[in-house]
C-alpha atoms as an extended CHARMM CRD file, in Angstrom:
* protein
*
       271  EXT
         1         1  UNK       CA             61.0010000000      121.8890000000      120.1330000000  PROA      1               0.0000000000
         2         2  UNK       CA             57.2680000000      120.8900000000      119.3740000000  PROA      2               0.0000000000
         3         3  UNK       CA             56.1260000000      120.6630000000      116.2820000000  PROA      3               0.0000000000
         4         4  UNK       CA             52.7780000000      120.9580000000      115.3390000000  PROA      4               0.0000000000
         5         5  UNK       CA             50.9710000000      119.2330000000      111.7190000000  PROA      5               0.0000000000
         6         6  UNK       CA             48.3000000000      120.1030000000      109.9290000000  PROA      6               0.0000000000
         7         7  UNK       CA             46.1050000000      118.1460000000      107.6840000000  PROA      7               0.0000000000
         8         8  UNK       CA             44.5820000000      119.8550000000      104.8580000000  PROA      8               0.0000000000
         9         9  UNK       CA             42.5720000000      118.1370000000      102.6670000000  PROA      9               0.0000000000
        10        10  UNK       CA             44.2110000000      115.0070000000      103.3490000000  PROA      10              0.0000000000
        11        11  UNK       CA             47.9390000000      116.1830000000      103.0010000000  PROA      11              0.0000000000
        12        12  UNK       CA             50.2390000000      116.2680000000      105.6050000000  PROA      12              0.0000000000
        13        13  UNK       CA             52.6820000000      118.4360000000      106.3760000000  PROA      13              0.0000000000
        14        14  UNK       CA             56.3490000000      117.0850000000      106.2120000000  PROA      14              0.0000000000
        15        15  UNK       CA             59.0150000000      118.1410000000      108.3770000000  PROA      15              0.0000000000
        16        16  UNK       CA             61.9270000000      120.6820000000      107.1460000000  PROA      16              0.0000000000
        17        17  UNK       CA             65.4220000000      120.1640000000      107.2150000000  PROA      17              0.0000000000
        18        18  UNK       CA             65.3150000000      123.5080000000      109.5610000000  PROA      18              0.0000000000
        19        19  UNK       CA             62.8820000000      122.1820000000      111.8540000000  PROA      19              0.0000000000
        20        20  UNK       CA             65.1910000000      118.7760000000      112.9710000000  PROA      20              0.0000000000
        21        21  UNK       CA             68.2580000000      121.7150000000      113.0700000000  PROA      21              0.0000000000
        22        22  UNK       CA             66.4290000000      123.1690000000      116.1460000000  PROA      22              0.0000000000
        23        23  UNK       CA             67.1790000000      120.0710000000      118.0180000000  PROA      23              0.0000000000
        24        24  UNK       CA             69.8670000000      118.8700000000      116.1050000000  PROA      24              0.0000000000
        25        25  UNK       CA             72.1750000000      121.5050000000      115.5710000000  PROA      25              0.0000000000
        26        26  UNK       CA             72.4390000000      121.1780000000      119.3590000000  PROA      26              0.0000000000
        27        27  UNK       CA             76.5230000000      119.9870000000      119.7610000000  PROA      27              0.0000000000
        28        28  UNK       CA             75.2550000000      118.7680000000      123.1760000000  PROA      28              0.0000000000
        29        29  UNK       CA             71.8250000000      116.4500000000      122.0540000000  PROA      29              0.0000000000
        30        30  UNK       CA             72.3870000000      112.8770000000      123.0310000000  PROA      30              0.0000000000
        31        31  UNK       CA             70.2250000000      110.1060000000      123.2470000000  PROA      31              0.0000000000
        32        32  UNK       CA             70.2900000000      106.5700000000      125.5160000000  PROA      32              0.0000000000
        33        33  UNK       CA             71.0560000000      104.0590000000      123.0460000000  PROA      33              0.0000000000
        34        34  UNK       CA             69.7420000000      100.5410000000      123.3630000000  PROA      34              0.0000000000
        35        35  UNK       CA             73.1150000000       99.2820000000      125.2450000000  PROA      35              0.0000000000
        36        36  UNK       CA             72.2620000000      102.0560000000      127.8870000000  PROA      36              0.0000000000
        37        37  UNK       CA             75.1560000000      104.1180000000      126.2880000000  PROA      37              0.0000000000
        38        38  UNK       CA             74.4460000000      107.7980000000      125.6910000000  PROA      38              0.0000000000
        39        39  UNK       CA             75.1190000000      108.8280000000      121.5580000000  PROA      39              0.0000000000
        40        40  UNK       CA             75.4040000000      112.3800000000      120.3000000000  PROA      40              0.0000000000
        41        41  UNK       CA             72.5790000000      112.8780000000      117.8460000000  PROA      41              0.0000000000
        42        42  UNK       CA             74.0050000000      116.2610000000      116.9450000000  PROA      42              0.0000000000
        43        43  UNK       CA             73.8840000000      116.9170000000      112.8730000000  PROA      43              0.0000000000
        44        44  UNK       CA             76.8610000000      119.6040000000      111.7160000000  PROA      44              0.0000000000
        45        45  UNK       CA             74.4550000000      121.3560000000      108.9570000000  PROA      45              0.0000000000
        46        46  UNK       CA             78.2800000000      122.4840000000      107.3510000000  PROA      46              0.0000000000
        47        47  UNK       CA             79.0450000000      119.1900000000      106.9260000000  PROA      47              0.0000000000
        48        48  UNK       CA             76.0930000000      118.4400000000      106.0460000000  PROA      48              0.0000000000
        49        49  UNK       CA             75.5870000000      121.1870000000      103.7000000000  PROA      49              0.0000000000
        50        50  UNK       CA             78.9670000000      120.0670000000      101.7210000000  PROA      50              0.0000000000
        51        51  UNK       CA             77.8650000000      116.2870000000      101.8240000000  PROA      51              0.0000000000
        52        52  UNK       CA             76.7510000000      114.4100000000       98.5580000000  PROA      52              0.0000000000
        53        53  UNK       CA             72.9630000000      114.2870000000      100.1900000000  PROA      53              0.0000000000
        54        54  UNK       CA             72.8570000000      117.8820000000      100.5210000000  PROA      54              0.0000000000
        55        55  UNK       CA             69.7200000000      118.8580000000       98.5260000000  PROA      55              0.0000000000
        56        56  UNK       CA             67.9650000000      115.9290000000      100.5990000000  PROA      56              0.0000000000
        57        57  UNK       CA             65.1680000000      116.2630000000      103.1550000000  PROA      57              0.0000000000
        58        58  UNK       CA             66.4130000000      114.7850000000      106.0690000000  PROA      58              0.0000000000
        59        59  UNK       CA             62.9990000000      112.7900000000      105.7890000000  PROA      59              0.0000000000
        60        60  UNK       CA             64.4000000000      111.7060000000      102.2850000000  PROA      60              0.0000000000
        61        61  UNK       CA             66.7240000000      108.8390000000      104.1720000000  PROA      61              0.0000000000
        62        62  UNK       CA             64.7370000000      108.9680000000      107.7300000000  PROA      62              0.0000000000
        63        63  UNK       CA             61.3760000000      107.8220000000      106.0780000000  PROA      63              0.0000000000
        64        64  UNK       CA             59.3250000000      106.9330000000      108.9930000000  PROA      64              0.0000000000
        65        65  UNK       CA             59.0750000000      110.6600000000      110.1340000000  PROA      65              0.0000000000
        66        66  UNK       CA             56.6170000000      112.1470000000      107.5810000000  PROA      66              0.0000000000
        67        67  UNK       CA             54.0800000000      113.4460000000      110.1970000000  PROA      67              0.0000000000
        68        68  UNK       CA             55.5130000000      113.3560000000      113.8050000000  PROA      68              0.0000000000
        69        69  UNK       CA             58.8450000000      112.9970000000      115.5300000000  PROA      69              0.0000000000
        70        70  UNK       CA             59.7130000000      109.9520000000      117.2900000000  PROA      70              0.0000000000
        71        71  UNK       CA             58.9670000000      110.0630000000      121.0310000000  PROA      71              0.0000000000
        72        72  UNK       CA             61.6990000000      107.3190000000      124.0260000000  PROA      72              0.0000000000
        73        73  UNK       CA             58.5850000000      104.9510000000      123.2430000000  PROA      73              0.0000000000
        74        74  UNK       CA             59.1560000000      104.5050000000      119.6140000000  PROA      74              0.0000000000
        75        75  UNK       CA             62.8810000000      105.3660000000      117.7980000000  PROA      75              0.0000000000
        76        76  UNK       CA             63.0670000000      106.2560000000      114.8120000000  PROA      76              0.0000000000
        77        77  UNK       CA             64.1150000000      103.0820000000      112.1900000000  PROA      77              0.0000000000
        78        78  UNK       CA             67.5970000000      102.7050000000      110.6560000000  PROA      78              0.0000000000
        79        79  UNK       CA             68.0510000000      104.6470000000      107.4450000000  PROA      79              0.0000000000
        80        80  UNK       CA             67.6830000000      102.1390000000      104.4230000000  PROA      80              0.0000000000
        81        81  UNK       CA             70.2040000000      103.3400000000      101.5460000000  PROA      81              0.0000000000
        82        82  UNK       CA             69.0490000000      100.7340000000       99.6110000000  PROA      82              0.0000000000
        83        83  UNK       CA             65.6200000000      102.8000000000       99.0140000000  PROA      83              0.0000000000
        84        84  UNK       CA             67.9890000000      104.8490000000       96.1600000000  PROA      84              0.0000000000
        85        85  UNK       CA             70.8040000000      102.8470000000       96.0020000000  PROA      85              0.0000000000
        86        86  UNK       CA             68.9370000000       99.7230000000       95.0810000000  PROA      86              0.0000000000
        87        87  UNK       CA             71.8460000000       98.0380000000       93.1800000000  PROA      87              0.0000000000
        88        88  UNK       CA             75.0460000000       98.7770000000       95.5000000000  PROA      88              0.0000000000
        89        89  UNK       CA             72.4920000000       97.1200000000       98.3120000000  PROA      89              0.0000000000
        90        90  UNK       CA             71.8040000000       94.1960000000       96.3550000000  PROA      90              0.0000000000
        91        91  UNK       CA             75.5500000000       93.7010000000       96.1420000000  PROA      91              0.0000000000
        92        92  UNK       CA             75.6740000000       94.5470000000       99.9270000000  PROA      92              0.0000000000
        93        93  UNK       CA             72.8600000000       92.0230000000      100.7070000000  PROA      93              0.0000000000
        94        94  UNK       CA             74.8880000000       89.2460000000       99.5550000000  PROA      94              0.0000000000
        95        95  UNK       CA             78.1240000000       90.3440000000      100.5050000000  PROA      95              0.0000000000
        96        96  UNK       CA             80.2060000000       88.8360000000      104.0670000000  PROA      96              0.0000000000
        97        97  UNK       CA             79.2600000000       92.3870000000      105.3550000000  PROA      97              0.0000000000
        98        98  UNK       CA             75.8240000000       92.0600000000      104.5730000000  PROA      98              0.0000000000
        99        99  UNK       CA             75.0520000000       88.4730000000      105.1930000000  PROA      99              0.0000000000
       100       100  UNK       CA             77.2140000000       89.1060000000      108.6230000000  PROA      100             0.0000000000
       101       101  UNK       CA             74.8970000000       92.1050000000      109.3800000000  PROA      101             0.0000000000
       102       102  UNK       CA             71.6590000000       91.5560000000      108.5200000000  PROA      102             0.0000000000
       103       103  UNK       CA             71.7750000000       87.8060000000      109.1380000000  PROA      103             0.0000000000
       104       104  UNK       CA             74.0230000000       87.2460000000      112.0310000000  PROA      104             0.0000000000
       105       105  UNK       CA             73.2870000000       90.2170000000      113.9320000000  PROA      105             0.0000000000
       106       106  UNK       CA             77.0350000000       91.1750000000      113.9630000000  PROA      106             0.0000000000
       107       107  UNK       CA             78.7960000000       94.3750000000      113.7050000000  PROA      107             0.0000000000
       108       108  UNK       CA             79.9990000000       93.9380000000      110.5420000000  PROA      108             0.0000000000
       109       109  UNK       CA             80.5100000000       96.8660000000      108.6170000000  PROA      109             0.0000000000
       110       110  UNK       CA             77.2520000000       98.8090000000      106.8850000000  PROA      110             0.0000000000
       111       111  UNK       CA             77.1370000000      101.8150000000      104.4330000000  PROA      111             0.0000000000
       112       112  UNK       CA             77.7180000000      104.1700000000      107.3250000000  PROA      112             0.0000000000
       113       113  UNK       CA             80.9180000000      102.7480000000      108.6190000000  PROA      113             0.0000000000
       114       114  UNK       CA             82.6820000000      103.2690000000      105.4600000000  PROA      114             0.0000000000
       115       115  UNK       CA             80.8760000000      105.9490000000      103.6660000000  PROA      115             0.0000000000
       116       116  UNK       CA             80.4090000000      107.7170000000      106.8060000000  PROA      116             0.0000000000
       117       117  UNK       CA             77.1530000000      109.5960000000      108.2750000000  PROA      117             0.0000000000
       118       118  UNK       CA             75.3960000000      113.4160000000      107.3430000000  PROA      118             0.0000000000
       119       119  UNK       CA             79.0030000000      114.2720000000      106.0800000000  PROA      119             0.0000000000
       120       120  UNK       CA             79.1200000000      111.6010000000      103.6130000000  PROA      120             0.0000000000
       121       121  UNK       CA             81.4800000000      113.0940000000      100.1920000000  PROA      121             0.0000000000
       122       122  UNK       CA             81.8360000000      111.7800000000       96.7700000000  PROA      122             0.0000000000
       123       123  UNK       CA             83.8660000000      108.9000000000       96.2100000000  PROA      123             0.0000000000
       124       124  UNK       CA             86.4870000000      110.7650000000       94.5990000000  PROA      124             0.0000000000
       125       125  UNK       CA             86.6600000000      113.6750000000       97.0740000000  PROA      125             0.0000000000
       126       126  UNK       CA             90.3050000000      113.3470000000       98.9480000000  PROA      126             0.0000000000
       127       127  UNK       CA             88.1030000000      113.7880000000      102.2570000000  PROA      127             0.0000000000
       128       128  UNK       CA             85.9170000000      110.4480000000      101.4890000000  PROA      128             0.0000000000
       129       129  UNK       CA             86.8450000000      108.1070000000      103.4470000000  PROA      129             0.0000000000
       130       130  UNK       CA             86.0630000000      105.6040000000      100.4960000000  PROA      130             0.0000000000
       131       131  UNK       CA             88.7770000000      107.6560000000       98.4930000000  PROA      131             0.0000000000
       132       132  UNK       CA             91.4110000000      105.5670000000       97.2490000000  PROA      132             0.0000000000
       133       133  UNK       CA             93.9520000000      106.8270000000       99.3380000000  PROA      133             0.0000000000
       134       134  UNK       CA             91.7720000000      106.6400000000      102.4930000000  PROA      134             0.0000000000
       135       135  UNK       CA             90.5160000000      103.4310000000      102.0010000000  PROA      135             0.0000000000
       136       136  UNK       CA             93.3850000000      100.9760000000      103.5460000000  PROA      136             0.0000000000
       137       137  UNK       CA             92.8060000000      103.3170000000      106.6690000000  PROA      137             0.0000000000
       138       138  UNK       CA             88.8970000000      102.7190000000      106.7120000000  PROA      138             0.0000000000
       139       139  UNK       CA             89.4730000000       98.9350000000      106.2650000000  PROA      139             0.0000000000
       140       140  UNK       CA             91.4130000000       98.4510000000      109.2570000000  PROA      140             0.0000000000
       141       141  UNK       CA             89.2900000000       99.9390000000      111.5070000000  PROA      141             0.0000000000
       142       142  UNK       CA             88.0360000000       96.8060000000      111.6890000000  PROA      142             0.0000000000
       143       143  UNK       CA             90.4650000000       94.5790000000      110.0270000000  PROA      143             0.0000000000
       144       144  UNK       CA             93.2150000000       96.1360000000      112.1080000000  PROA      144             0.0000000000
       145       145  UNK       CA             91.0390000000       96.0520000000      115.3100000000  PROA      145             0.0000000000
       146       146  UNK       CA             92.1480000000       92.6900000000      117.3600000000  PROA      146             0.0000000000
       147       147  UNK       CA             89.4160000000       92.7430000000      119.3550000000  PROA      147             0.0000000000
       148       148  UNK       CA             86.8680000000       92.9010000000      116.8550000000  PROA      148             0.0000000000
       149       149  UNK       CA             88.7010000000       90.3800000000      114.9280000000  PROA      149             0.0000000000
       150       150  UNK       CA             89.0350000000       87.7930000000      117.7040000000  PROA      150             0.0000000000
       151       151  UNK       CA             85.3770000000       88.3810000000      118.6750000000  PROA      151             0.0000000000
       152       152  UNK       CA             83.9210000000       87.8170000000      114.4430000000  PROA      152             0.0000000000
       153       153  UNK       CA             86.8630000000       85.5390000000      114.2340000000  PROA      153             0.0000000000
       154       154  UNK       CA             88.7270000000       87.4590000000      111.4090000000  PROA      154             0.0000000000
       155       155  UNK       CA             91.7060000000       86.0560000000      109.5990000000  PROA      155             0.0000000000
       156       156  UNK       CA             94.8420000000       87.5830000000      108.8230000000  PROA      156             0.0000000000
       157       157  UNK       CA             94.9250000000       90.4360000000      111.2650000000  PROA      157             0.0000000000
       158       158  UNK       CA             97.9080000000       92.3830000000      110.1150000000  PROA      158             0.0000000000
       159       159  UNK       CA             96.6910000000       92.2280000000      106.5380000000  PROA      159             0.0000000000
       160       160  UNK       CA             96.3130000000       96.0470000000      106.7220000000  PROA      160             0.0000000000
       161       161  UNK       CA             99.9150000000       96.7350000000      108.1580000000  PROA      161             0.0000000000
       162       162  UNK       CA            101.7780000000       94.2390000000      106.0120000000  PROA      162             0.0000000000
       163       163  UNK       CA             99.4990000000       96.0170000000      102.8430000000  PROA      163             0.0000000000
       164       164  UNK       CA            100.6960000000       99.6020000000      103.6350000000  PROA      164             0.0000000000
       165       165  UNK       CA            104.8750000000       97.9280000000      103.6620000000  PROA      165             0.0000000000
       166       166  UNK       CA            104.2770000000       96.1510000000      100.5000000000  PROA      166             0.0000000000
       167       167  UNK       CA            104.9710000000       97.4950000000       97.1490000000  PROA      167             0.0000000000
       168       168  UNK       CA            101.4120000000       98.2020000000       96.2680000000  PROA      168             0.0000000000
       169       169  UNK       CA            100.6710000000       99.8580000000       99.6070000000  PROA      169             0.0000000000
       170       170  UNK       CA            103.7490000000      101.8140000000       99.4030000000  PROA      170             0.0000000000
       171       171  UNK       CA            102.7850000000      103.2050000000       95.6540000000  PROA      171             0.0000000000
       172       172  UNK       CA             99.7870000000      104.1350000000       96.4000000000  PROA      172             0.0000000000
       173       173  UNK       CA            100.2610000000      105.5990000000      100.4000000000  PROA      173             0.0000000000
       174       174  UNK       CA            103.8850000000      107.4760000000       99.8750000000  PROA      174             0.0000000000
       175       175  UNK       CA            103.8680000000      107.5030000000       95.7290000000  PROA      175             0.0000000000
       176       176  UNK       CA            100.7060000000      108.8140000000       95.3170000000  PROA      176             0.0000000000
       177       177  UNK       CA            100.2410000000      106.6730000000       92.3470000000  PROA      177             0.0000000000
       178       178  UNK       CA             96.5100000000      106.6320000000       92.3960000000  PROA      178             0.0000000000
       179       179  UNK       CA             96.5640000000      103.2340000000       89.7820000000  PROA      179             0.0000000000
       180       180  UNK       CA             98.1100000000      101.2080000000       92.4370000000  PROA      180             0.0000000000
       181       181  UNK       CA             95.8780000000       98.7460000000       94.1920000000  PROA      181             0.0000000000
       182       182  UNK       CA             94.0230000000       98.8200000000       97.2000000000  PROA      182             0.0000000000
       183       183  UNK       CA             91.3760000000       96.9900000000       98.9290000000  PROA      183             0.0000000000
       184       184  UNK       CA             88.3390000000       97.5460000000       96.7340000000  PROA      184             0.0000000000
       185       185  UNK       CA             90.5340000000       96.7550000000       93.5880000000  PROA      185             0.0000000000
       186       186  UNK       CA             91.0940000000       93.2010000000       94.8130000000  PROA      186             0.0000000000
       187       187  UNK       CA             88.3270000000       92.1060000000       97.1460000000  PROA      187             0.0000000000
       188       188  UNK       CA             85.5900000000       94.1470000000       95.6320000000  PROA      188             0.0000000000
       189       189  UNK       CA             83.8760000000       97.3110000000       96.4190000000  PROA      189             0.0000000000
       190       190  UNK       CA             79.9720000000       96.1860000000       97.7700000000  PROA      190             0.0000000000
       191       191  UNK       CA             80.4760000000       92.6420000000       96.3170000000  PROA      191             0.0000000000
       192       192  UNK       CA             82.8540000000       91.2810000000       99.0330000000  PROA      192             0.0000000000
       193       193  UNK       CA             82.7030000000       87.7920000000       99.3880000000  PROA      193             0.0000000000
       194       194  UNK       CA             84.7630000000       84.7920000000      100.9460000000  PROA      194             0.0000000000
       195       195  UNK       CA             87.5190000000       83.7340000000       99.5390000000  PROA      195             0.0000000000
       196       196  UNK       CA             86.1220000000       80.4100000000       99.6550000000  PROA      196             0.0000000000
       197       197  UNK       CA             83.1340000000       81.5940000000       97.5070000000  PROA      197             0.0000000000
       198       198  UNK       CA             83.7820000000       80.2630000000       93.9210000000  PROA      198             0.0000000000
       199       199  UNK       CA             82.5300000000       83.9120000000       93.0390000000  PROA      199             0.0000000000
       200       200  UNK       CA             85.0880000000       86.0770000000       95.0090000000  PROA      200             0.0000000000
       201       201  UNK       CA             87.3600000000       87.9230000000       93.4560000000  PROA      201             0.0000000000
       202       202  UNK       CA             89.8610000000       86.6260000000       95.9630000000  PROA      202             0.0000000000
       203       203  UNK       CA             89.2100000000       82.6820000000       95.2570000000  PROA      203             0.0000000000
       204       204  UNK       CA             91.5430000000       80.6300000000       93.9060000000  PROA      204             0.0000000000
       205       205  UNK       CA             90.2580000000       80.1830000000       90.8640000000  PROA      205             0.0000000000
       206       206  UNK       CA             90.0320000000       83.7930000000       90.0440000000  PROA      206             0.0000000000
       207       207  UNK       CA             93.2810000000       85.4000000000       91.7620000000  PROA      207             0.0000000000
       208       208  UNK       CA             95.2340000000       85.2520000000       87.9780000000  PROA      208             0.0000000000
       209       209  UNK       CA             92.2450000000       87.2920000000       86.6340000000  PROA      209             0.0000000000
       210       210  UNK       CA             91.7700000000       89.4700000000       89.3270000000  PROA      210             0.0000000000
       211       211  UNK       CA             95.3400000000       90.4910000000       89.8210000000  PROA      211             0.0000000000
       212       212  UNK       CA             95.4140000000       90.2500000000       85.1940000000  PROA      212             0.0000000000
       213       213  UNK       CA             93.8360000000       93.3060000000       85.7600000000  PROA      213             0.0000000000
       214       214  UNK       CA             97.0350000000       95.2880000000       86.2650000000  PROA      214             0.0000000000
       215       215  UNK       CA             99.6640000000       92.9940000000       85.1290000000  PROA      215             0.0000000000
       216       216  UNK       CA             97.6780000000       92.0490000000       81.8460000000  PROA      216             0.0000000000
       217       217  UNK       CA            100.7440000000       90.6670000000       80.2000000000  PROA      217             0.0000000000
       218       218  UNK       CA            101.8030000000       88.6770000000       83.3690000000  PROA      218             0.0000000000
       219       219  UNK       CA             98.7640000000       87.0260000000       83.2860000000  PROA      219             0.0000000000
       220       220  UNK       CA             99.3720000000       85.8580000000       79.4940000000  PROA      220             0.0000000000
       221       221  UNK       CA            102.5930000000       84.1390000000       80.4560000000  PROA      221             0.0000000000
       222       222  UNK       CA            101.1080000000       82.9860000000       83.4470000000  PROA      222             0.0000000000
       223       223  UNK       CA             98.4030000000       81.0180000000       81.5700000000  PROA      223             0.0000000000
       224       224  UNK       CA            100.7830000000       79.4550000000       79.4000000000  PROA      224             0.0000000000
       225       225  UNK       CA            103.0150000000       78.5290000000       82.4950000000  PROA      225             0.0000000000
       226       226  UNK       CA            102.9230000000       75.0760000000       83.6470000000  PROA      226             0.0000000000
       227       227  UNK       CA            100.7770000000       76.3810000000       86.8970000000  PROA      227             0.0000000000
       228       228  UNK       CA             98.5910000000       78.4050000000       84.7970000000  PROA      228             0.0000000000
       229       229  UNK       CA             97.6770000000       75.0840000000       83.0200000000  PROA      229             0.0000000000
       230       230  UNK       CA             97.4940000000       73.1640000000       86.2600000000  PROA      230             0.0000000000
       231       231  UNK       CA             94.6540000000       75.9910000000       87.3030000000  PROA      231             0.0000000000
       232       232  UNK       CA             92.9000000000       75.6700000000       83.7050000000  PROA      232             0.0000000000
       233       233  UNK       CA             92.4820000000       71.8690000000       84.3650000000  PROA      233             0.0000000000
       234       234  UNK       CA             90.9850000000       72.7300000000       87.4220000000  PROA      234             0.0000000000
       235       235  UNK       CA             94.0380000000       71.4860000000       89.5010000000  PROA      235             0.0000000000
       236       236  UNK       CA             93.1960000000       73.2110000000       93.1220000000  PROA      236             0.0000000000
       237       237  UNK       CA             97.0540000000       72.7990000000       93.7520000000  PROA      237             0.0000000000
       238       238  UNK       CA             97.6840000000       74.7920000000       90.5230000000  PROA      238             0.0000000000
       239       239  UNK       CA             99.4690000000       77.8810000000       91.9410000000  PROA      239             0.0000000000
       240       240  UNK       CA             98.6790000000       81.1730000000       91.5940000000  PROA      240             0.0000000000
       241       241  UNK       CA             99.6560000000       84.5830000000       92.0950000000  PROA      241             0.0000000000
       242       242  UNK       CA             99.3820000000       84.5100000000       96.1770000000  PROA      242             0.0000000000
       243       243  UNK       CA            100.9720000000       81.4190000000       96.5320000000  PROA      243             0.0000000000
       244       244  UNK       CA            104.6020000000       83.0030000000       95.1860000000  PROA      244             0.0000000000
       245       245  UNK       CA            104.1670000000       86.5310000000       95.6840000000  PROA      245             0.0000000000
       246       246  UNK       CA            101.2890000000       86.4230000000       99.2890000000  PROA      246             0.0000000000
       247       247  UNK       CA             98.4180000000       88.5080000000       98.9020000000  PROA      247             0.0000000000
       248       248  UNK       CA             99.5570000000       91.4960000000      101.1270000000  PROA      248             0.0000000000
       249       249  UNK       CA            103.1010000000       91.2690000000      101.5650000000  PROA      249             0.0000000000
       250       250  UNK       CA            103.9310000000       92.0320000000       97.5750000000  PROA      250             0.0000000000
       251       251  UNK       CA            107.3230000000       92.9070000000       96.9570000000  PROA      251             0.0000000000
       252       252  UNK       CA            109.2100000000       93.3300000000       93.6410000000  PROA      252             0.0000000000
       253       253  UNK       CA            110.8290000000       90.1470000000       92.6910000000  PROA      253             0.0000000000
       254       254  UNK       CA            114.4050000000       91.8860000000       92.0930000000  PROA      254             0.0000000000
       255       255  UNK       CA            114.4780000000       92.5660000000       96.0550000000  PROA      255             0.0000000000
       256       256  UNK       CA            116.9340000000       90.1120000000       97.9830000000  PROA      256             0.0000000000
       257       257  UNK       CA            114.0620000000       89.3140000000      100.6170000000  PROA      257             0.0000000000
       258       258  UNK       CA            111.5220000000       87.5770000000       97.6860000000  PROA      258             0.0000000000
       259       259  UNK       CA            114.2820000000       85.4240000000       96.6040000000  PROA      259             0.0000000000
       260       260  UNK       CA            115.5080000000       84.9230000000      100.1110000000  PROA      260             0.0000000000
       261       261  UNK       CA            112.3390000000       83.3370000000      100.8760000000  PROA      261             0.0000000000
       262       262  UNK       CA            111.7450000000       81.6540000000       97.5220000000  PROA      262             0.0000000000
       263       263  UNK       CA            112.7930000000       77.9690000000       98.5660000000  PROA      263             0.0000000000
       264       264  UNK       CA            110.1720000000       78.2280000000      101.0030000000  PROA      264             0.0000000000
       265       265  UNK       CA            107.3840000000       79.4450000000       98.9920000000  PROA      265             0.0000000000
       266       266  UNK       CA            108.4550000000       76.8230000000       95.9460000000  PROA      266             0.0000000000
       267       267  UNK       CA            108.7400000000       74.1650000000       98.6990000000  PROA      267             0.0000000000
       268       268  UNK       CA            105.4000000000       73.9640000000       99.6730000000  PROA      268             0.0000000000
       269       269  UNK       CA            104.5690000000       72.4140000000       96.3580000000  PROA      269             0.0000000000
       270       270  UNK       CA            107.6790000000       71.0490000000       95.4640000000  PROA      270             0.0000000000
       271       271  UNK       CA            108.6230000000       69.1130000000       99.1320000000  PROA      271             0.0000000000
């Protein structure tokens, strides 16, 4: 389709919504992406219409095409969420996603990947895939992935199978207790960092608090435990939650398995 502008005393005409939908709204519109591989560019205007960015221009997020659409010689840039969601980027900026993707030029994941695309829902729609429910799922696409985790040299590669058998995976996935735990409630939600990042959620430092959040009164007795003290002190070999219970295998402590395995988990501290 050609479109065609016209300036009138200085203004310039901005592209509607129903104007990219010419193209667009074609299921069969692809374009040659820069690894030579051929991408559907096709927009579902349901989904879109449904989506939490439904009263937006599609200009709104694609800001570089005000006046003209982009021609093979110049594609259009990536869409920069951080325009309107200037804090949650911040957070992303700084995050092992972010520093992995804007930094190291790795495929880390971006808002897209989890949030998804022109279909993107509310956080607390069931469809999201950012819902609670939905969200162990959307982690291991990558997590789960061995060959992305070989490449980026990911840790802990069955963290998301070993998560949906424990007893916080299996509240929330086949309970439907909605309170339970998962990823985001642990490791952050934008704010992701290494656990060896005094600041993560995940450190050692911080695992009693972070876990405290459910298990409040745990974490009282905990800090007046001998290893709570050890971690107060600023022992590093002060134990802590993961270090008795793991961080994705959680099981109750009544089940014959956790005290099956407890000589092993006491014995790495006390040899």
């Amino acid at each position: 389709a050609l479109f065609i502008f016209v300036s009138v005393a200085g203004a310039v005409e901005v592209i509607k919504n129903s104007d990219c939908l010419e193209c667009h709204g074609d299921k069969t519109l692809t374009k040659t992406a820069a690894d030579g591989k051929e991408v559907s560019v096709f927009v579902d205007e349901k989904l879109f219409g449904a989506s939490v960015h439904r009263t937006n221009a599609c200009v709104s997020c694609h800001a570089d095409l005000p006046s003209k659409h982009p021609d093979d010689n110049k594609p259009a840039k990536p869409v920069s969420c951080g325009t309107c969601h200037t804090e949650a980027a911040g957070e992303y900026a700084n995050s092992i996603h972010g520093f992995s993707h804007n930094n190291l030029g790795s495929a880390a994941a971006s808002c897209t990947d989890c949030h998804g695309k022109h279909g993107m829902l509310p956080v607390k729609h069931p469809g999201s895939p950012v819902f609670k429910l939905n969200l162990p799922a959307t982690c291991a696409k990558c997590h789960a992935n061995t060959n992305f985790t070989a490449q980026y040299n990911i840790k802990n590669q069955t963290a998301a199978s070993h998560y949906l058998d424990s007893i916080h995976g299996q509240a929330l996935i086949k309970k439907g207790l909605i309170v339970a735990p998962s990823c985001a409630d642990c490791h952050g939600v934008h704010n992701i960092l290494r656990s060896q990042d005094k600041g993560a959620a995940i450190s050692h430092q911080n695992i009693a608090k972070t876990c405290g959040q459910c298990h409040l009164k745990v974490e009282e007795v905990y800090e007046k435990s001998v290893h709570g003290q050890l971690l107060a002190k600023g022992d590093k070999q002060g134990p802590v939650c993961t270090d008795c219970h793991t961080a994705h295998e959680v099981e109750t402590p009544t089940n014959g398995h956790f005290k099956q395995v407890s000589d092993q988990r006491c014995g790495k501290c006390h040899t």
